[in-house]
C-alpha positions in Angstrom: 21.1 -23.2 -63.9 22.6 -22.6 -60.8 20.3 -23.0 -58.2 19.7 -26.8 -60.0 23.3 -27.5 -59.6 23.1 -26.6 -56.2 19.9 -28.3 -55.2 21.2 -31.1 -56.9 24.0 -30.6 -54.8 22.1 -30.8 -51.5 20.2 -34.2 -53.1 23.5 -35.7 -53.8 24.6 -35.1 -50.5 21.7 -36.3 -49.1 22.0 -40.0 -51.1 25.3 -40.6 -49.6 24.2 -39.5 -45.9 21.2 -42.0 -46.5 23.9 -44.6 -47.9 26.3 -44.3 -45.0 23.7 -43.8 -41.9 21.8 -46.5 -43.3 24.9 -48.8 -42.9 25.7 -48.0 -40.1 22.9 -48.5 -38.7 22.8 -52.1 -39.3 26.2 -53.3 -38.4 24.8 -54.6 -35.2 22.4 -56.4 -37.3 24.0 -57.1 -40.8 21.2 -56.2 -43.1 20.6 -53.6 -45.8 18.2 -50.9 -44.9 15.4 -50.2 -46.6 16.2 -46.8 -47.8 20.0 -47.4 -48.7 19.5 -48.7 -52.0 17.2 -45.7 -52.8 20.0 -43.7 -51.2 23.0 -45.0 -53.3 20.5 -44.3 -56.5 19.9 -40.9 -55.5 23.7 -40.2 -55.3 24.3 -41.9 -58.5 21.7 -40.3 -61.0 22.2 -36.6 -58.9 26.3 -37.0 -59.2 25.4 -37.3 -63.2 23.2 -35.1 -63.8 25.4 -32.5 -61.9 28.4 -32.9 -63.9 26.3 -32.6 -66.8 25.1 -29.3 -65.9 28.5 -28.3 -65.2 30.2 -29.1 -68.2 27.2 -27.6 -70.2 27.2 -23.9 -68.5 29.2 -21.6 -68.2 28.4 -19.9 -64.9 29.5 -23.1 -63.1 33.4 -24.5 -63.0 34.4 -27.7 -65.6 34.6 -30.6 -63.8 38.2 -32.5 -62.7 36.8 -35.5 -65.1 39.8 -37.8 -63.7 37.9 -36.5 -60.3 34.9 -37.8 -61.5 35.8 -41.0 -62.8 37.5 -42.3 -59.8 34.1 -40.9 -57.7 31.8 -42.8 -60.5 33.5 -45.6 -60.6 33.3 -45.8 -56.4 29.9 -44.8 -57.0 29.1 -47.9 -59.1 30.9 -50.3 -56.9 28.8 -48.9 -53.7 25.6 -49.8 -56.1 26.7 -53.1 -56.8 27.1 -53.8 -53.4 23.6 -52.6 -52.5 22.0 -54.3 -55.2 23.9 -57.1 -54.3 23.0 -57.2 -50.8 19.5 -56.4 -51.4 19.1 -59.2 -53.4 20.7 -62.0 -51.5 19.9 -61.2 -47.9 21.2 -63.8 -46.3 24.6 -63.3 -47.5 24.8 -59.7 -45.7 28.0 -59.8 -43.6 29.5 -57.0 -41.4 32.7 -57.1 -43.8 29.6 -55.9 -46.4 28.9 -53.6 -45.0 32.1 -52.0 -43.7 33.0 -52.0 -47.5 29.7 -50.3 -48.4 30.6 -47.7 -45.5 33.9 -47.2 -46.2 33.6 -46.5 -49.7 31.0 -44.3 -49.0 33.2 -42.6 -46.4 36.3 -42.3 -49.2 34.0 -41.3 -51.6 33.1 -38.2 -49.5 36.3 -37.8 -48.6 37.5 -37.4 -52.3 34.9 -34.9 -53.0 35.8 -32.8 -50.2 39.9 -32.9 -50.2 40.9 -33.3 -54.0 41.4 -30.2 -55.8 
């Protein structure tokens, strides 16, 4: 159970760094790239399914769930930005995706520096 958490882990990690390069990426540009959406979804499902497995073993530390519901519900804003950009191109502004960065970015950040 514990290698899955931590290769789920490493695929979580992976979503946002797809998420936020992605963005980046086309600031110059103001698109969504191909790969962020997949990347956001990949970050959601694996950020689930890891706190899942942690609140179900025992080898692996219970979840700060007030942790978790202020990263899920960043989680599901970043989503509904994607989506939301995916689907109406043409409405793609830098100010998009800034937001879709920089919620990425504090989302990270939360991860990393909240005990």
């Amino acid at each position: 159970m514990d290698f899955l958490y931590h290769l789920l882990v490493v695929l979580h990690l992976i979503g946002w760094a797809i998420v936020l390069g992605g963005t980046l990426v086309s600031l110059r540009e103001p698109k969504i790239a191909t790969g962020v959406l997949h990347g956001i979804l990949t970050a959601l499902v694996t950020g689930i399914l890891m706190v899942g497995i942690a609140s179900a073993s025992d080898e692996i530390h219970d979840p700060n769930n007030t942790k978790i519901a202020v990263k899920l519900v960043i989680a599901l804003v970043v989503t509904g930005l994607v989506v939301y950009g995916t689907r109406r191109p043409e409405k793609v502004t830098r100010g998009l995706l800034g937001a879709i960065a920089g919620l990425t970015v504090v989302n990270v950040a939360i991860a990393v520096l909240w005990r």
